[in-house]
C-alpha positions in Angstrom: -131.4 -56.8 -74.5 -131.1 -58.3 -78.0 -127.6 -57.3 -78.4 -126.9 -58.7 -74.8 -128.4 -62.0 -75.3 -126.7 -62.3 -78.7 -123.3 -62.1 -77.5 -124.5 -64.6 -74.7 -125.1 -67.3 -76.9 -122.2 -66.9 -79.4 -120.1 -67.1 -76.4 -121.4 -70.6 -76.0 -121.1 -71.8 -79.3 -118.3 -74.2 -81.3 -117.2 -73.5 -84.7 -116.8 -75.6 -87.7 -115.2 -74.7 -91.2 -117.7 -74.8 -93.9 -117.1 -73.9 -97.5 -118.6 -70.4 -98.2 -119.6 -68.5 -101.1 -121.2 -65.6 -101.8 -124.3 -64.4 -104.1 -124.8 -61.3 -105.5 -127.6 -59.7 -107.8 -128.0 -56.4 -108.5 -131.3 -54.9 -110.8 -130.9 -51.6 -112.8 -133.3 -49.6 -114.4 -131.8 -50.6 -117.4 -131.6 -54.4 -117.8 -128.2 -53.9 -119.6 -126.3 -53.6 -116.3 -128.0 -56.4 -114.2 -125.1 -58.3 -112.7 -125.4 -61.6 -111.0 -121.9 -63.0 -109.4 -121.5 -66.2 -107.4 -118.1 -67.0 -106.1 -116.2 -68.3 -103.4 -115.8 -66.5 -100.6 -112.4 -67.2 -98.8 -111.9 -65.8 -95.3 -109.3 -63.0 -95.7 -111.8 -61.5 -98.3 -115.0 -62.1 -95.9 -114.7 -58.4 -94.1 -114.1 -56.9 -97.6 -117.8 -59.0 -98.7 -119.5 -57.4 -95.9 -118.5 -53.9 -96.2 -118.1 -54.3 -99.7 -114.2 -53.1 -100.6 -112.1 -53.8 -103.0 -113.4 -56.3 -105.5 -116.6 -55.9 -104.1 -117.2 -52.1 -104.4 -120.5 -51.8 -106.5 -119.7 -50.9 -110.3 -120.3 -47.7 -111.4 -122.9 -47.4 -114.1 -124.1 -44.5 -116.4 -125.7 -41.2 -115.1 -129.5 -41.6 -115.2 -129.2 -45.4 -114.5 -130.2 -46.5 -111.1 -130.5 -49.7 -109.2 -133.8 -51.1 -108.6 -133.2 -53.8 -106.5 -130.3 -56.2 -105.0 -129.3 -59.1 -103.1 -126.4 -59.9 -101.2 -126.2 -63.7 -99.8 -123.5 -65.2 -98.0 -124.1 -69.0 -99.4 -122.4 -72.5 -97.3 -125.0 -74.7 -99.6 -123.3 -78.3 -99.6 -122.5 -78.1 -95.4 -120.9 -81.2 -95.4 -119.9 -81.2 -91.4 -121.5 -83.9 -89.3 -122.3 -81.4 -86.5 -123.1 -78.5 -89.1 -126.9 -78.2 -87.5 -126.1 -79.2 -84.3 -127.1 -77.0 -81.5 -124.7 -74.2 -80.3 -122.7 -75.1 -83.4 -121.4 -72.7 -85.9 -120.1 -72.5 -89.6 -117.7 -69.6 -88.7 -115.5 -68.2 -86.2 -117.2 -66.0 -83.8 -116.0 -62.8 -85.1 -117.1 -63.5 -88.7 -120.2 -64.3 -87.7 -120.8 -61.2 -84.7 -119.6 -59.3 -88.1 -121.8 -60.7 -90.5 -125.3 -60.4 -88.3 -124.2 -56.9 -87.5 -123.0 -55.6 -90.8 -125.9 -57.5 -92.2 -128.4 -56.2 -89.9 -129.8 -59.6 -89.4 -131.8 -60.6 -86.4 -129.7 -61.3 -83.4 -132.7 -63.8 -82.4 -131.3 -66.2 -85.8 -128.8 -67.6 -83.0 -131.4 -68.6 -80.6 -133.3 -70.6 -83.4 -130.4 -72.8 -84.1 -132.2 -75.5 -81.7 -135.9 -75.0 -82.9 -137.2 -78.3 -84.1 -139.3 -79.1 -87.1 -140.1 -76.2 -89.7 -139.4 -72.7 -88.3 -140.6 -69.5 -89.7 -140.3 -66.2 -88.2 -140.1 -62.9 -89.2 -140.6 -58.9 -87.5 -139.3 -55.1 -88.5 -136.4 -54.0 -86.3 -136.2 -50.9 -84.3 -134.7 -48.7 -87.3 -137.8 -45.7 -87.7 -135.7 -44.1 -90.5 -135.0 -47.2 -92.5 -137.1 -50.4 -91.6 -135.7 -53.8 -92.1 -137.6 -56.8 -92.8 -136.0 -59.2 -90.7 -136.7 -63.1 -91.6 -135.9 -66.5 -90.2 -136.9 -69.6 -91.7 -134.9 -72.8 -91.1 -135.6 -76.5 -90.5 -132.9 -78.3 -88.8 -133.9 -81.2 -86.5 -133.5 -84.1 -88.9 -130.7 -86.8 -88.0 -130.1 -89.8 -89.9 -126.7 -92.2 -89.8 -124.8 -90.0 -87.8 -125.5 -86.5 -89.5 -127.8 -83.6 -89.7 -129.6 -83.0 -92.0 -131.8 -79.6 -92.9 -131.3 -75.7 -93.8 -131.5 -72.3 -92.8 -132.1 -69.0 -94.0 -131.9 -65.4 -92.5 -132.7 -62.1 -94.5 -133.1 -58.5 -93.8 -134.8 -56.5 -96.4 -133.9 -52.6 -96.1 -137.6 -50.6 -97.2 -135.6 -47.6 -98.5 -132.7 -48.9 -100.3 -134.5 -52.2 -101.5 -131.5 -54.5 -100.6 -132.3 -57.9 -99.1 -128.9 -58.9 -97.0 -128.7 -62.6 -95.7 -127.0 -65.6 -95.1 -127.9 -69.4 -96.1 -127.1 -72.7 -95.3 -128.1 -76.4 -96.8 -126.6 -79.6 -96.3 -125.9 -82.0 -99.9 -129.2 -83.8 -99.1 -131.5 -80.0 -99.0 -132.3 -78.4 -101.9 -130.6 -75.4 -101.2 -128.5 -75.7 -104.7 -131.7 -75.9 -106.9 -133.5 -73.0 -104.6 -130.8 -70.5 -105.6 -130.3 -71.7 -109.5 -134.4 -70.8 -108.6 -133.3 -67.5 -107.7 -130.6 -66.9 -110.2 -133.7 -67.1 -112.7 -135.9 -64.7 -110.9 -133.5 -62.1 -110.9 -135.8 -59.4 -111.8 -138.1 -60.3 -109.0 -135.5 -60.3 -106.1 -137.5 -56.8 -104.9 -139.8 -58.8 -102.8 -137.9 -59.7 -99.6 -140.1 -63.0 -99.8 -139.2 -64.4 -102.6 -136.6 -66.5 -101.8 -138.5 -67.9 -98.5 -141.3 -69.0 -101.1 -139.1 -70.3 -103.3 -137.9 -72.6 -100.6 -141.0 -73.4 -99.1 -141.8 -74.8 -102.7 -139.0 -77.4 -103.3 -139.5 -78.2 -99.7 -143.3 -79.6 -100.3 -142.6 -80.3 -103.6 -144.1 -83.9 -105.6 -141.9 -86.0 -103.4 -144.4 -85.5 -100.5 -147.3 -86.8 -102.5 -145.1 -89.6 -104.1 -144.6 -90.5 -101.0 -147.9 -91.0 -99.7 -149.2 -92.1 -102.4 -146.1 -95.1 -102.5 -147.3 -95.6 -98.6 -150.9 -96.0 -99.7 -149.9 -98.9 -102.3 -147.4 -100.4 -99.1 -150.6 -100.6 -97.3 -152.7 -102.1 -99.9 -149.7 -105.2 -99.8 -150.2 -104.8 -95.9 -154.2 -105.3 -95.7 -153.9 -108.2 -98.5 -151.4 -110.0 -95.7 -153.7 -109.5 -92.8 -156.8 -108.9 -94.1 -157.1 -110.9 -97.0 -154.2 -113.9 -97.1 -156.0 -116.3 -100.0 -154.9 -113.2 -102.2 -150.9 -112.7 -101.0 -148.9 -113.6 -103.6 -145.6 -114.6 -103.9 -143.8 -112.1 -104.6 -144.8 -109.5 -102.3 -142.5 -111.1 -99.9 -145.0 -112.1 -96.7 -145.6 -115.8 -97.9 -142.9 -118.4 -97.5 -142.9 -121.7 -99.4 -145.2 -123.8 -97.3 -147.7 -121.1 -97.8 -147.1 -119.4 -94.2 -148.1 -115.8 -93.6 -144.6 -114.0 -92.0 -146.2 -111.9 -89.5 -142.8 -110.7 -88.3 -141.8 -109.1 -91.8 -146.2 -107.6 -91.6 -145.6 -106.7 -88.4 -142.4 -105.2 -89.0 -143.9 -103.3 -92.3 -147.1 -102.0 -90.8 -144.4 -99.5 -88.6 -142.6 -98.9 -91.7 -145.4 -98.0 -93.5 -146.8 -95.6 -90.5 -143.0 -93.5 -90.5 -143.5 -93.1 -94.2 -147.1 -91.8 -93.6 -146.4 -89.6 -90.9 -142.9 -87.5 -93.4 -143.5 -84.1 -93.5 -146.9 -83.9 -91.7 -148.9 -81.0 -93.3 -150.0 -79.4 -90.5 -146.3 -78.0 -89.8 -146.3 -77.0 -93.1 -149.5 -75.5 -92.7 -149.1 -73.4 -89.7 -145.4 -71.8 -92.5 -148.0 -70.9 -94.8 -149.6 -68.8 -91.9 -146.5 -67.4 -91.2 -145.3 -66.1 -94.6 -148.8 -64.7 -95.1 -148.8 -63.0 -92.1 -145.0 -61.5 -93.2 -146.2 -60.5 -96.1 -149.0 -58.8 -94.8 -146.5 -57.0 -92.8 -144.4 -56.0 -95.6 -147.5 -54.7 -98.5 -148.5 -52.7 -95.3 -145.3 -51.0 -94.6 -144.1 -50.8 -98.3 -144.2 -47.1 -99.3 -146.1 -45.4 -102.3 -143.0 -45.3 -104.5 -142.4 -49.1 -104.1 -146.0 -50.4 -105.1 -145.9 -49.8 -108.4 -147.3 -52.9 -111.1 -144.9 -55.5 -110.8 -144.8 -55.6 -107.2 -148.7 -55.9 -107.1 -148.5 -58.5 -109.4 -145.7 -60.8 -108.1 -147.3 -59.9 -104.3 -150.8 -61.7 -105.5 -149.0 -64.5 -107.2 -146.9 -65.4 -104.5 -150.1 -65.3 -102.1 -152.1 -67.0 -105.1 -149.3 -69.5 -104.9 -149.0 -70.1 -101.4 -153.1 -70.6 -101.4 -152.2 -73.3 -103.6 -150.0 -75.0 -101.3 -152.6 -74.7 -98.6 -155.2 -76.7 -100.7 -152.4 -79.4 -101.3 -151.2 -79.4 -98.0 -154.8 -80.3 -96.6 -155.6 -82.3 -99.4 -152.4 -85.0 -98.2 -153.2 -84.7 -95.0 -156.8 -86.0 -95.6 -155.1 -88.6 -97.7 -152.7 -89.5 -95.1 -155.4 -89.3 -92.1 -157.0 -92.2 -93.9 -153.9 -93.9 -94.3 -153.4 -93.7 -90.9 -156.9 -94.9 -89.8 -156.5 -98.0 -92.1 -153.0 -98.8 -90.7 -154.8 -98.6 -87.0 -157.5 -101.6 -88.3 -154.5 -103.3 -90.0 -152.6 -103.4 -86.8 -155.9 -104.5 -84.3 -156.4 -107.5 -87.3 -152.7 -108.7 -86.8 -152.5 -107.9 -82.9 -155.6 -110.4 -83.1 -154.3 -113.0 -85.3 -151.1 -113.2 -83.0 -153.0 -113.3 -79.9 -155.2 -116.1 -81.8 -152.1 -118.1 -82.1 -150.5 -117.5 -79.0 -153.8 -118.4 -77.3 -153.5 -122.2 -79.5 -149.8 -122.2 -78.9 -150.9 -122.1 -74.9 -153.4 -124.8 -75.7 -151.1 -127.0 -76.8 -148.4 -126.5 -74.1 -151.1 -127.1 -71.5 -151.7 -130.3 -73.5 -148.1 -131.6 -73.0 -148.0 -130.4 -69.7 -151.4 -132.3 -68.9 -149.7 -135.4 -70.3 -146.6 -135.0 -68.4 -148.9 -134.4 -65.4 -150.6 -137.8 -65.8 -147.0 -139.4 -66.7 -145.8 -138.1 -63.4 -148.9 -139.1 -61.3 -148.6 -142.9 -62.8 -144.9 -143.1 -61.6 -145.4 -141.4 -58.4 -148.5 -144.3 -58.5 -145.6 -146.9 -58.9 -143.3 -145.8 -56.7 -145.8 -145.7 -53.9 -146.4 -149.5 -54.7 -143.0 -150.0 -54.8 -142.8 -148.4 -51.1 -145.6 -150.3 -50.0 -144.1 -153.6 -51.0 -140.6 -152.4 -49.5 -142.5 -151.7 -46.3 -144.2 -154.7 -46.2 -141.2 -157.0 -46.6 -138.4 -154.8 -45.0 -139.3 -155.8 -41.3 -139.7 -159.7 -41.7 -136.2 -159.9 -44.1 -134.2 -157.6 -41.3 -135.8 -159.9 -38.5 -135.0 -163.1 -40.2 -131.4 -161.7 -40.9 -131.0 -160.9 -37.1 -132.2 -163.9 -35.8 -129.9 -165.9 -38.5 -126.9 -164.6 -36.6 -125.0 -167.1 -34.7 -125.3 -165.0 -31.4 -128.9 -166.9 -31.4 -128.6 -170.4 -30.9 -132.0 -172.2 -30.7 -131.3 -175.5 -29.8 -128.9 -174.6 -26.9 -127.7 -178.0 -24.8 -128.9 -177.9 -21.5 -127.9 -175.3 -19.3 -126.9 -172.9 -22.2 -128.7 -169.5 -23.1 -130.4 -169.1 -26.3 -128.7 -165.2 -26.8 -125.0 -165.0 -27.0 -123.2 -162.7 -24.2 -121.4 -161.0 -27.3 -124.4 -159.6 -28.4 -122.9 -156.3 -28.0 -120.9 -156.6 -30.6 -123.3 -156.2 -33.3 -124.4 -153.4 -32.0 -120.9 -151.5 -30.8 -120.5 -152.0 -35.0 -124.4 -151.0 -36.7 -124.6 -147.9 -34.9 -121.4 -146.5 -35.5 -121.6 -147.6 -39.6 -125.1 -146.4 -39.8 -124.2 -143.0 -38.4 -121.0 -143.0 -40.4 -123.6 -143.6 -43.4 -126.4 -141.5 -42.5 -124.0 -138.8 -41.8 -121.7 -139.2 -45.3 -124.9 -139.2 -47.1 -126.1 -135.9 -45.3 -123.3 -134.1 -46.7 -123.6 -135.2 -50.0 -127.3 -134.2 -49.8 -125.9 -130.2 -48.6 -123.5 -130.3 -51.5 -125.6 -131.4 -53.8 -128.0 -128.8 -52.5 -125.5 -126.3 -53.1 -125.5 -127.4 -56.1 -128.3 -127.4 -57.3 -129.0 -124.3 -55.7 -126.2 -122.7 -58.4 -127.8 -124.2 -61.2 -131.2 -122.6 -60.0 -129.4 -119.1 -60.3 -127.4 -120.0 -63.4 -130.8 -121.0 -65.2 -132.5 -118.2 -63.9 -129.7 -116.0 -65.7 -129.4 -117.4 -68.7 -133.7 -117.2 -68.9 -133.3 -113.1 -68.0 -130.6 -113.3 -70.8 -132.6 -115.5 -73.1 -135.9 -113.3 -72.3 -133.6 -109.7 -73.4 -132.7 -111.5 -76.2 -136.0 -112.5 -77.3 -137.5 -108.9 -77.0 -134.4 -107.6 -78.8 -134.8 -109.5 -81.7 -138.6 -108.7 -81.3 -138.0 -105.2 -81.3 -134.8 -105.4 -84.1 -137.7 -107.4 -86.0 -140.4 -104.4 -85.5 -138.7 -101.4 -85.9 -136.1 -102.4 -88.8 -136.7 -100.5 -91.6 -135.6 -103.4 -94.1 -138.9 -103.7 -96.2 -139.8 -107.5 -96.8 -141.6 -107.5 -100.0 -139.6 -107.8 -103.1 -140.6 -104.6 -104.5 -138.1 -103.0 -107.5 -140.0 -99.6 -107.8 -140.3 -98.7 -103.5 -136.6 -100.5 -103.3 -135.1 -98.1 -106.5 -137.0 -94.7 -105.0 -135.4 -95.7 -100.9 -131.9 -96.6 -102.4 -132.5 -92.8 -103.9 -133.8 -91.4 -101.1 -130.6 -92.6 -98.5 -128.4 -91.5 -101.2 -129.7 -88.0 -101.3 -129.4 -88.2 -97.3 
C-alpha cells in the first residue's frame, strides 16, 4: 500500500531546482581514517551519490580497521525557491527523488507530510525483519511571510546492523539548517545515534530567541498597560502621546495585537507534544538496539540526549507560564481600552445629540415662523384678491340709469385665469417630478458614497489594528525586528 500511495502522490507533484549538496561522515575504529566530505552534488553525479560509484565508492582502509558508524545526507540548506515548501511541490525531478527515498530506504509517508502544519515529528521501523531501519520525519513547514515559505525538513533512516543513518534535508536561508549541520560536523564521533541530528535541530529551533522574545513582549506590554492603564506616567518617547498630551489609542490599539502575535511565536505546547515524540523514538530505538551496539558511549550520549531534552521540557513549560500571563494581562489591557473607547464614543454621542437637540429647536422656531407667516398670508390673501377683482373695470358701481353694474365681458377674465393657472400649475408640476428625480439620484448617490465612505472607514480601522508598524520609538525592539525580517 505504501509503495502504491507513494507513487500517487509524486505523480501529483511540481518540481523546482534547488541547489544540492551532499554530506558524508564516516567513523572508524581508528580515529585516523574518519572522513567528513561536504560538496556539491550536481545532477549527472546524483545516481552515482546514491549507489555510491565512482568518486563516491567508500575508501579502502587497513585490515583490522572497521567502520563504526556513518552518515550519508543529501543537503539543499539555503532553498531559495518561493514555492520550495509549498504543498505538492518538490526540490527534484520525480525520478531523483522516487530514486533517492528508495535507495535511501526512507519512509514513503515523508511525501504525504509535505502539507502538515506547524512542528511535525514522526518516526516508526519498517518492515525489514533482517535489517530494521529507523525511519524518521521531522519537518516544520507552514510559515509564509512576504510572499515565501519559510521552514525545514528532515528525513532519516537509520540501518540497526550496518549503523548507517541515510537521509535527506532541507532549510530555507532564514532556518538554521547551516548552523545545525556545522552542529553535526562537530559531533562526528557521535553520528551512531540515529537521533542526533533530530536533537540537534530541535535545539536551535527553541533556542534563546524564544525567551528573548517573550521576554521583549513582556516589556511591550509594560509600555501598553502604562498607555491604558496608567496615562499620567506615558512619556514621550514611547510613542502613544502626541504634543497636546493626547493618548493615541489607534497606535495602543494597534500594538496591543502586535504584542499578542509576538506572544503567541512558537507556542510551547507544539513544542512540547516533539519532545514526546523524540522520547517516544528513542525509546523505540534503546529497545531494539542489539547487545553489540550498547556498549558505554552509546549509554552515555542516549541519557544525555534524554537529560537534554528533559531540559527543554522544563523551559518549554516555564515560557509558556510566562507567556500565559502575558496573555491574561494583554486580555485586561484590551477590556481597559475597549472601555475607554466606548467611554468616548458614548460622550462623542452626547454631544451630537446636543447639536442635533439645537438644530431641533432651530427648526421648530422657523417652522414656528413660517406658520405665522401662513397665517398672515391667509388672512390677507382673500380680501387683496377680492379687492383686485372688484377693481376691474367689468364692475362699474355707479352705472347711469338703466346700465348693469357687471360687464357682459366678464367672460373674458375668466376664458384667460383658467387657462394661465393651469398652464402654471401644470409647468410647476413637472418641475416638481424632475426635481423629484432628482433628488431621488442624489438620495442613491449619497447613499453610495456613505457605503463607500463606511468601507473605507473600517479599512483604515482595520489597516490601523492589524499593522504591524510598532508606534513607540523604541531603538532596541526596532534593531532586533529589522534583524528578524532580514533573517526571513
Amino acid at each position: 500500500m505504501d509503495d502504491y500511495m507513494f507513487k500517487t502522490y509524486v505523480g501529483r507533484c511540481k518540481s523546482i531546482v534547488e541547489a544540492t549538496t551532499y554530506l558524508e561522515i564516516f567513523t572508524y575504529s581508528d580515529p585516523a581514517f574518519d572522513t567528513i566530505e561536504e560538496h556539491p552534488l550536481t545532477p549527472d553525479e546524483f545516481e552515482n551519490y546514491l549507489h555510491q560509484r565512482g568518486a563516491f565508492v567508500p575508501a579502502k582502509v587497513p585490515a583490522g580497521v572497521t567502520r563504526t558508524s556513518a552518515i550519508r545526507l543529501v543537503l539543499q540548506q539555503n532553498a531559495k525557491h518561493p514555492h520550495t515548501f509549498t504543498p505538492d511541490v518538490l526540490s527534484f525531478t520525480h525520478r531523483e527523488y522516487t530514486s533517492m527515498v528508495e535507495t535511501m530506504n526512507l519512509p514513503y509517508r515523508t511525501i504525504e507530510s509535505i502539507s502538515a502544519v506547524g512542528p511535525f515529528f514522526w518516526s516508526a521501523w519498517d518492515q525489514n525483519e533482517e535489517d530494521p531501519h529507523l525511519q524518521i520525519v521531522y519537518r516544520k513547514s507552514d510559515v509564509r511571510k512576504k510572499g515565501y515559505t519559510r521552514g525545514w525538513e528532515l528525513t532519516l533512516s537509520h540501518s540497526i546492523n550496518s549503523t548507517l543513518t541515510t537521509g535527506f534535508c532541507k532549510g530555507t536561508p532564514s532556518s538554521d539548517i547551516v548552523e545545525c549541520i556545522k552542529h553535526l560536523k562537530a559531533c562526528s564521533s557521535q553520528i551512531f545515534h540515529p537521533l542526533l541530528l533530530p536533537t540537534i535541530i530541535f535545539s536551535h529551533d527553541i533556542s534563546f530567541k524564544t525567551e528573548i522574545k517573550q521576554r521583549d513582549a513582556r516589556d511591550w506590554l509594560r509600555r501598553l498597560e502604562h498607555a491604558v492603564s496608567m496615562r499620567s506616567e506615558i512619556q514621550e518617547q514611547e510613542g502613544y502621546v502626541s504634543k497636546d498630551g493626547v493618548v493615541d489609542l489607534d497606535a495602543v490599539n494597534r500594538d496591543l495585537v502586535e504584542c499578542h502575535s509576538q506572544v503567541l511565536w512558537k507556542r510551547p505546547k507544539a513544542y512540547l507534544e516533539i519532545i514526546d515524540g523524540i522520547e517516544k523514538s528513542m525509546e523505540k530505538f534503546r529497545d531494539k538496539l542489539p547487545e553489540r551496539r550498547r556498549g558505554r558511549e552509546m549509554r552515555q550520549l542516549h541519557a544525555s540526549m534524554l537529560a537534554r531534552l528533559d531540559f527543554y521540557k522544563i523551559k518549554l513549560q516555564g515560557i509558556d507560564s510566562y507567556a500565559y500571563t502575558t496573555l491574561q494581562r494583554l486580555d485586561i489591557q484590551r477590556s481597559a481600552l475597549y472601555n475607554i473607547i466606548a467611554q468616548k464614543e458614548s460622550k462623542l454621542n452626547f454631544q451630537m445629540a446636543g447639536e442635533q437637540r439645537k438644530l431641533a429647536h432651530a427648526s421648530t422656531r422657523d417652522s414656528s415662523a413660517m406658520k405665522t407667516i401662513s397665517l398672515l398670508g391667509a388672512i390677507f390673501l382673500p380680501g387683496a384678491y377680492l379687492a383686485a377683482v372688484f377693481s376691474m373695470t367689468f364692475f362699474n358701481w355707479s352705472p347711469d340709469p338703466g346700465q348693469p353694474i357687471v360687464s357682459a365681458q366678464l367672460w373674458i377674465y375668466f376664458a384667460w385665469t383658467i387657462p394661465v393657472t393651469m398652464v402654471i400649475v401644470g409647468g410647476w408640476w413637472l418641475w416638481e417630478k424632475r426635481r423629484e428625480r432628482i433628488y431621488d439620484r442624489e438620495d442613491r448617490d449619497l447613499e453610495k458614497g456613505s457605503e463607500e465612505m463606511e468601507g473605507n472607514i473600517m479599512a483604515t480601522m482595520r489597516k490601523r489594528t492589524m499593522s504591524k508598524a510598532s508606534t513607540w520609538n523604541n531603538g532596541k525592539m526596532e534593531g532586533k525586528g529589522g534583524k528578524e525580517q532580514k533573517e526571513a
